[in-house]
C-alpha positions as CSV (number, residue, x, y, z in Angstrom):
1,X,14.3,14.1,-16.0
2,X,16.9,15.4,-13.4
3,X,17.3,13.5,-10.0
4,X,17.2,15.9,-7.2
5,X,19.4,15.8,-4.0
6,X,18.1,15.9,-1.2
7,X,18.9,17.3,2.4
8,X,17.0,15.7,5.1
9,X,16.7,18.1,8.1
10,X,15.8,16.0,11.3
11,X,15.1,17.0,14.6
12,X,17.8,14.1,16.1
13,X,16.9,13.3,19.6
14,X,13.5,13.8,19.7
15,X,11.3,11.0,20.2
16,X,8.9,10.0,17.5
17,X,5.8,9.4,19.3
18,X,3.8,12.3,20.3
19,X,1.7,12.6,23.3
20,X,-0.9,9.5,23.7
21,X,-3.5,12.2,24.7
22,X,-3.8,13.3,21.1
23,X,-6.0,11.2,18.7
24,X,-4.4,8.4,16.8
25,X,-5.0,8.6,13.3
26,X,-5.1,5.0,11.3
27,X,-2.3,4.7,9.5
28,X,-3.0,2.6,6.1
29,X,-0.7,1.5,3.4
30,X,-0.5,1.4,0.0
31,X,-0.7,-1.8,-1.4
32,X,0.2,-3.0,-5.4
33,X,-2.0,-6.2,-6.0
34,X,-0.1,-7.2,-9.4
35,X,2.6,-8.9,-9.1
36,X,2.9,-12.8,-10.7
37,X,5.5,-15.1,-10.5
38,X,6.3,-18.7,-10.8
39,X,6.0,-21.1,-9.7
40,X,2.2,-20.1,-8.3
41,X,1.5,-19.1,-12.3
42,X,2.7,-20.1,-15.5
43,X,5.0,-17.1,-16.3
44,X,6.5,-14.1,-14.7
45,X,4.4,-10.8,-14.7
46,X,5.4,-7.9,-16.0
47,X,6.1,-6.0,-12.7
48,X,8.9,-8.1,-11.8
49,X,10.2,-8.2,-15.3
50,X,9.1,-5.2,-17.3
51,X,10.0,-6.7,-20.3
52,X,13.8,-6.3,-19.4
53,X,14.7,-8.8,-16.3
54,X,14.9,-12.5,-16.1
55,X,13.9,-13.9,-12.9
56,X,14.7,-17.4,-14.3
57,X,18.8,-15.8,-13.7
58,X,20.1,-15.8,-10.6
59,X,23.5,-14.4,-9.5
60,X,24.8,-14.0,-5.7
61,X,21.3,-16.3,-4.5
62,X,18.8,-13.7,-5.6
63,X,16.5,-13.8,-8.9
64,X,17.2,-10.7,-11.6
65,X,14.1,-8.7,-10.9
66,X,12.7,-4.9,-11.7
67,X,13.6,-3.5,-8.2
68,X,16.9,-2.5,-6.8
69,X,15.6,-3.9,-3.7
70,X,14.9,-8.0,-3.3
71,X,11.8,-8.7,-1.1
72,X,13.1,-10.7,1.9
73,X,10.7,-14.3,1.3
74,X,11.6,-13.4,-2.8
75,X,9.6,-12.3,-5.9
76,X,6.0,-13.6,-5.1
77,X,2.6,-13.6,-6.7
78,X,-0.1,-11.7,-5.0
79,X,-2.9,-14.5,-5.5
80,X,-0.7,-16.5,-3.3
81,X,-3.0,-17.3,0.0
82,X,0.1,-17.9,2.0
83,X,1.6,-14.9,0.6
84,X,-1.2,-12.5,1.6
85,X,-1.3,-14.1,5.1
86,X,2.3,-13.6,5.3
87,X,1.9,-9.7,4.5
88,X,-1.2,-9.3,6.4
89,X,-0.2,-10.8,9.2
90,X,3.2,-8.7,9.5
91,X,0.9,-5.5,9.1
92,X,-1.0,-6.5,11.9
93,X,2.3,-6.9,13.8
94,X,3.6,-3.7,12.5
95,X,0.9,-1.5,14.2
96,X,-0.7,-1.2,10.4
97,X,-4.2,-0.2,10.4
98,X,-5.1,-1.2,6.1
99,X,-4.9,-1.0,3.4
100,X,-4.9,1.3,0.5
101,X,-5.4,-1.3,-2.8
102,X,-4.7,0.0,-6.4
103,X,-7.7,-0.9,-8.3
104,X,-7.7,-0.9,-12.1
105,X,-12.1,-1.5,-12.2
106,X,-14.0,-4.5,-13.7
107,X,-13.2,-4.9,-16.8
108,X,-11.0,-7.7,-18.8
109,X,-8.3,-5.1,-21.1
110,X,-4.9,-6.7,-20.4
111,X,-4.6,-7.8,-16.2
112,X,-7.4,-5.6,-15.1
113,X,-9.3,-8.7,-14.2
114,X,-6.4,-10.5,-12.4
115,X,-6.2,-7.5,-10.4
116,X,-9.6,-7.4,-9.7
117,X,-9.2,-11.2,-8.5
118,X,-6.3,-10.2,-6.8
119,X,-7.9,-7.6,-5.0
120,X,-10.6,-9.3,-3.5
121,X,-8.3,-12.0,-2.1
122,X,-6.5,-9.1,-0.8
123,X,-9.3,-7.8,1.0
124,X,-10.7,-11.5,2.5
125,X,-7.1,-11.6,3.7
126,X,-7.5,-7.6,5.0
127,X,-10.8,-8.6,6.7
128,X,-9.3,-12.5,8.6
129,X,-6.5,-10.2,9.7
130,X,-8.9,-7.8,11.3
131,X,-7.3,-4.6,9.0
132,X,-9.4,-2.2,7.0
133,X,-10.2,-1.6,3.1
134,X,-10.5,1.4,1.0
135,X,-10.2,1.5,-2.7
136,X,-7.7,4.0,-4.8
137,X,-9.5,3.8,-7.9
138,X,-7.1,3.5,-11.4
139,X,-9.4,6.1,-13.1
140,X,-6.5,6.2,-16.0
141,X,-7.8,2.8,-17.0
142,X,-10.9,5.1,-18.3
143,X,-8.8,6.6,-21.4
144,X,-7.3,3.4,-22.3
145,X,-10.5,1.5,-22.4
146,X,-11.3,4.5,-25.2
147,X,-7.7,3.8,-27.0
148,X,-8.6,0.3,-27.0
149,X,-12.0,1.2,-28.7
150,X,-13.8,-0.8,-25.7
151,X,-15.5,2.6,-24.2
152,X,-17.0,5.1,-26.3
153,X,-15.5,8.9,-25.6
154,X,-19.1,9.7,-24.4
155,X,-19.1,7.1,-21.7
156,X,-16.2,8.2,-19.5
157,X,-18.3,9.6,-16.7
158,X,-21.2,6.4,-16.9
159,X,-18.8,4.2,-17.1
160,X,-16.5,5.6,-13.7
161,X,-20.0,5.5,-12.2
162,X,-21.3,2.2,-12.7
163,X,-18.1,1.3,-11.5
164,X,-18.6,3.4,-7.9
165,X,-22.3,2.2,-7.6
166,X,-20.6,-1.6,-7.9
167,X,-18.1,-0.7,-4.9
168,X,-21.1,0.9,-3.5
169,X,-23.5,-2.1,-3.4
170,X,-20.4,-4.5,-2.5
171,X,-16.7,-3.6,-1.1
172,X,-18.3,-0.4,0.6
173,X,-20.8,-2.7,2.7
174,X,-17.9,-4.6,4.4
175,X,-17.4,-4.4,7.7
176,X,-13.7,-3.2,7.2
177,X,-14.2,-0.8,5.3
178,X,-12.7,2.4,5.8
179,X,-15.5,5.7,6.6
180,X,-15.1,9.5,7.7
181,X,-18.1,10.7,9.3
182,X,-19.7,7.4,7.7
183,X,-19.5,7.4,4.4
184,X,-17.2,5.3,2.6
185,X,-13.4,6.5,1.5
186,X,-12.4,6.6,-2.1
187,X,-9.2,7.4,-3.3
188,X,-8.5,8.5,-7.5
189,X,-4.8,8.0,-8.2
190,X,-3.3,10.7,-11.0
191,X,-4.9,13.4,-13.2
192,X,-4.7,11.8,-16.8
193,X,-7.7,9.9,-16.0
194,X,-10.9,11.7,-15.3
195,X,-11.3,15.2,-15.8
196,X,-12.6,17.7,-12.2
197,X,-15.2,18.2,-14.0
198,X,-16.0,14.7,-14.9
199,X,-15.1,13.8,-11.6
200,X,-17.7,16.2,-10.0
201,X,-20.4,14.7,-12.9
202,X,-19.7,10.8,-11.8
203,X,-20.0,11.3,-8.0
204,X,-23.4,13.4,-8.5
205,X,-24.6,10.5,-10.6
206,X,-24.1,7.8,-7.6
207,X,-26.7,7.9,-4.9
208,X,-24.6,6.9,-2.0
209,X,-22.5,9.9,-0.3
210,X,-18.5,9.2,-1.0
211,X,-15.6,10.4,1.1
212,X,-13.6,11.0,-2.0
213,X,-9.8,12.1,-2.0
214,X,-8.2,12.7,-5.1
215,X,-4.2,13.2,-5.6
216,X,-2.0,15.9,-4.2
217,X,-4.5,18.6,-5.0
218,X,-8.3,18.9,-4.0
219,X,-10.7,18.6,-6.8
220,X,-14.1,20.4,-6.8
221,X,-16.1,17.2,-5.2
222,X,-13.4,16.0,-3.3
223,X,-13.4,16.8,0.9
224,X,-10.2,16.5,0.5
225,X,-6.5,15.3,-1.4
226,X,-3.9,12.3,-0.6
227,X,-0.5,13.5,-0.6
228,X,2.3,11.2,-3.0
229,X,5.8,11.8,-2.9
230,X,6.5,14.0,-5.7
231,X,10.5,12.7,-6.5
232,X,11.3,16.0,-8.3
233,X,10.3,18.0,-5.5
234,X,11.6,16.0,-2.6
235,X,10.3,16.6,0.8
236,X,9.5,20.1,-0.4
237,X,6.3,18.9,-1.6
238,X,5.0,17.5,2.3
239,X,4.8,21.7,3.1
240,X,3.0,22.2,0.1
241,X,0.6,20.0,0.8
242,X,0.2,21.2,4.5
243,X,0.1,24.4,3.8
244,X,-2.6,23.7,0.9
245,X,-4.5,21.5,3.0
246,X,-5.0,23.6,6.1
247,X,-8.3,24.2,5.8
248,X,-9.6,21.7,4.2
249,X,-12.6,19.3,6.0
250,X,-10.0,16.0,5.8
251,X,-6.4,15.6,4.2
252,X,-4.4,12.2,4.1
253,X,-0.7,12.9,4.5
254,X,2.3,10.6,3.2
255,X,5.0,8.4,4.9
256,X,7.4,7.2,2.5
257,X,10.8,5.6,3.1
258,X,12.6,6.7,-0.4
259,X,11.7,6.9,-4.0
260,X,14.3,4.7,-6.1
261,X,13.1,3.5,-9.4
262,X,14.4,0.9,-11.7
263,X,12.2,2.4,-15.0
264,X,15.6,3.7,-16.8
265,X,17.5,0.7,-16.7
266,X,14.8,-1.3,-17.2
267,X,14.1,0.5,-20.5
268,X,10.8,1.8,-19.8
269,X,11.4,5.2,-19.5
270,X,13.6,7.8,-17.7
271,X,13.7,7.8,-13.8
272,X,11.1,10.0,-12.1
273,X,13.9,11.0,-9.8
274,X,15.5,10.0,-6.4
275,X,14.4,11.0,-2.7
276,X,17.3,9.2,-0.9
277,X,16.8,6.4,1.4
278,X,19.1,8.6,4.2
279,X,19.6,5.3,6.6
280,X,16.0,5.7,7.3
281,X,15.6,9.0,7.8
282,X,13.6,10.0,5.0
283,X,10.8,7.6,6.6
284,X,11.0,9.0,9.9
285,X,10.6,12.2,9.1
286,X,8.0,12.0,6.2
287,X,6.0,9.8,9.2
288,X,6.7,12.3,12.0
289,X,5.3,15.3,9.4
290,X,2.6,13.3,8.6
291,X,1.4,12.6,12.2
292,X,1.9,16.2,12.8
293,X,-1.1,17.5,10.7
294,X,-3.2,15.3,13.3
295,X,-4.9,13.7,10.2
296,X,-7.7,11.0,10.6
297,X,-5.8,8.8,8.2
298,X,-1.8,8.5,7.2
299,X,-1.0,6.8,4.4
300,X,2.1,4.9,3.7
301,X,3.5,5.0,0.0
302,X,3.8,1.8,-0.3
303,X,3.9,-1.9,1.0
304,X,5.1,-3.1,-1.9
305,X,6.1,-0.9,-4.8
306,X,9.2,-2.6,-5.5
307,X,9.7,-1.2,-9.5
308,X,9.7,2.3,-7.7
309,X,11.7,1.4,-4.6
310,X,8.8,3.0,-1.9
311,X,8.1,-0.2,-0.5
312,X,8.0,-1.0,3.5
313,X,7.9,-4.8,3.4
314,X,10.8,-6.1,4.2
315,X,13.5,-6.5,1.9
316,X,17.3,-7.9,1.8
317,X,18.5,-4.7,2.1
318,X,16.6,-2.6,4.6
319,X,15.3,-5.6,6.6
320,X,12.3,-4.4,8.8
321,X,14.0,-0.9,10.1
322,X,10.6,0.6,8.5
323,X,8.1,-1.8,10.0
324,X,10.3,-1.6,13.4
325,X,10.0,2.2,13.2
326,X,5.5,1.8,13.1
327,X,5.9,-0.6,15.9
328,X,7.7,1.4,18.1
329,X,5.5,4.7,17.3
330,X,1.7,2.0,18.0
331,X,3.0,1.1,21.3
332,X,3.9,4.6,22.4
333,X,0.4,5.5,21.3
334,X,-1.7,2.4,22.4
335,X,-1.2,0.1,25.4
336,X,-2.5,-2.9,24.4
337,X,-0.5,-2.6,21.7
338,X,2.6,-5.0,22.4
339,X,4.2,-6.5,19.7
340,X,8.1,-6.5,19.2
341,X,10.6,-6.3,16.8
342,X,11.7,-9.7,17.5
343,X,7.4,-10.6,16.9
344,X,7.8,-9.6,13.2
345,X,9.7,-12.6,12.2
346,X,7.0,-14.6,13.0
347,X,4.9,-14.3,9.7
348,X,7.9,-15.0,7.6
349,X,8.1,-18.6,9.6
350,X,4.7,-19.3,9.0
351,X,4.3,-18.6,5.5
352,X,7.8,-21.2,5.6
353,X,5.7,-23.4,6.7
354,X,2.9,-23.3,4.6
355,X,4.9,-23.7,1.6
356,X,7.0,-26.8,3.3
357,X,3.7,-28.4,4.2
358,X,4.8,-30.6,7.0
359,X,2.7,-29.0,9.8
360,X,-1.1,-29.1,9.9
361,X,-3.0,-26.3,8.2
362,X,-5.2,-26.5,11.2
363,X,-2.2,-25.8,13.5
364,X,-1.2,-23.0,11.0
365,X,-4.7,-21.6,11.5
366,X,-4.3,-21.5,14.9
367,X,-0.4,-19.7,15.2
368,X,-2.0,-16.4,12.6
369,X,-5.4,-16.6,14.6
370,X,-2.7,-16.0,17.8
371,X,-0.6,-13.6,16.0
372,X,-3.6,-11.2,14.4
373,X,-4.7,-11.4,18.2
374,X,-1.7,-10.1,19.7
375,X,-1.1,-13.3,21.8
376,X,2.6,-13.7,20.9
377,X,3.1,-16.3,23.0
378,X,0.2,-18.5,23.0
379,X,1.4,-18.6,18.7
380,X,5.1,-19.0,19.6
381,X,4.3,-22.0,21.9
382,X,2.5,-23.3,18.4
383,X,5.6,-23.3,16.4
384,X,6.6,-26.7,15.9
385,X,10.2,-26.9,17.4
386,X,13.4,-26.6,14.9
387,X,14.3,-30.2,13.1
């Protein structure tokens, strides 16, 4: 697959915000829940290794991971607690909205279960850090249930619907969870999973009304499509999709910050492509497009796809230029909306000390209760001073 250069063209000088009269859509991001890592587990996962890296080698201070990017607290497991507070918390700071979790379903084939567990930690961290939930629904787990011989051909469509009745009759009751025009939002990722027709079969067979999205293009029983940056087709794709989407009753555009993969030299297979980085312009235009379709949701692709390079969480590299770049765009567009670039460093000093254990979880309680509040100063005051 070729890479494709690409030519940002950005309107320099003009502010990003837009005028505070207009409505504010939520802006949500796209969250991986399956990474592992020691010392919280036994081994390193795959995602951080993919069967080429090492993360037992180190050269320079950093571990030899699957990214070309190096998280800024390290390679971490995402059924750490003090790991989800730390990137819930810096959400919340960031002027994030939710979250967007890939879910892989129920079942027990190879880490679909972890992920499972790991999602729901995910989501009692979403719902302590006052952020909302929707689920993107893996439906390409459905095929390889067949391959594996643990689905029959003729229970595709069952199958995906006993699966939405059990988000129906659990995650879609929560309190956080995401709704247009009150019924429950539910994202499909890819096309090599379910079929439009099949698709159109399972949500007919659920009782409950679903806001259902699928990806890039609107299927039949979808009100409408997330866009996902498309690496071949650069930023092309964006006025595609908002051209496509025009008329439809709901679209959910895409932010994204680059698209740098680590697939070929990790042996998996060739690159998707490249949509340069562009010293951050690539995210603030992608966000600025996005905001312009006055959509009730954005979503961000991703927190924390590090093998494909998308992520916003901080890293060594970029630092938080992304999350500094939401910050600045929330407080333009909602007063009580306060936090700083300097606030972001907070949750990165509280997960410190959680793993250091010298200060009282009770304390620790109190400083993210603070922070998730927006009373900066009342945590601050908290911090117990510098040894």
């Amino acid at each position: 697959m070729f890479r494709l250069v690409i030519i940002l063209i950005v309107l320099v000088g003009l502010p990003l915000a837009t005028s505070a009269a207009e409505p504010t859509p939520q802006v949500l991001v796209h969250y991986m829940p399956w990474y592992r890592a020691k010392p919280f587990s036994e081994s390193w996962g795959w995602h951080w290794t993919m069967n080429h890296f090492d993360p037992e080698k180190s050269e320079n201070g950093q571990r030899q991971i699957a990214s070309k990017y190096y998280p800024l607290i390290g390679p971490y497991d995402s059924a750490d607690p003090a790991v989800l507070e730390y990137q819930t918390v810096l959400m919340k700071l960031s002027g994030v909205d939710g979250v967007i979790v890939d879910w892989y379903g129920r079942t027990d084939l190879w880490d679909y279960a972890q992920l499972h567990r790991n999602t729901e930690l995910l989501i009692e961290a979403a719902r302590k850090a006052d952020l909302g939930v929707v689920i993107c629904y893996e439906d390409q787990t459905i095929p390889a249930l067949v391959k594996e011989q643990r689905l029959d051909e003729s229970e595709r469509v069952s199958h995906a619907a006993g699966e939405l009745r059990w988000l129906t009759e659990n995650w879609f009751q929560l309190d956080n969870y995401i709704r247009l025009d009150g019924k429950p939002v539910l994202l499909s990722f890819g096309q090599s999973g379910l079929s439009n027709e099949e698709w159109t079969a399972c949500l007919q067979a659920v009782e409950t009304p679903i806001a259902y999205f699928s990806q890039n293009h609107r299927r039949s029983a979808a009100v409408g499509a997330f866009d996902w940056p498309l690496p071949q087709r650069g930023l092309a794709a964006i006025e595609r999709f908002e051209n496509d989407s025009r008329d439809w009753p709901f679209r959910i555009p895409v932010a994204f910050p680059r698209f740098v993969d680590i697939y070929a030299e990790a042996g998996v297979h060739e690159s998707w492509g490249r949509i340069d980085d562009a010293s951050g312009r690539t995210f603030e235009t992608t966000f600025r497009q996005a905001v312009s379709m006055s959509p009730e949701l954005i979503q961000i692709a991703t927190w924390n796809d590090w093998g494909e390079g998308t992520q916003i969480e901080p890293s060594v590299e970029i630092g938080y230029r992304d999350l500094e770049l939401l910050q600045s765009w929330k407080r333009s567009r909602q007063e009580r909306f306060s936090a700083t670039p300097a606030d972001l460093r907070l949750p990165q000093q509280l997960l410190e000390l959680r793993k250091n254990g010298e200060a009282p979880e009770e304390l620790l309680d109190q400083i993210r209760s603070h922070l998730i509040k927006g009373e900066i100063e009342e945590a601050r005051q908290l911090f117990p001073a510098a040894k």
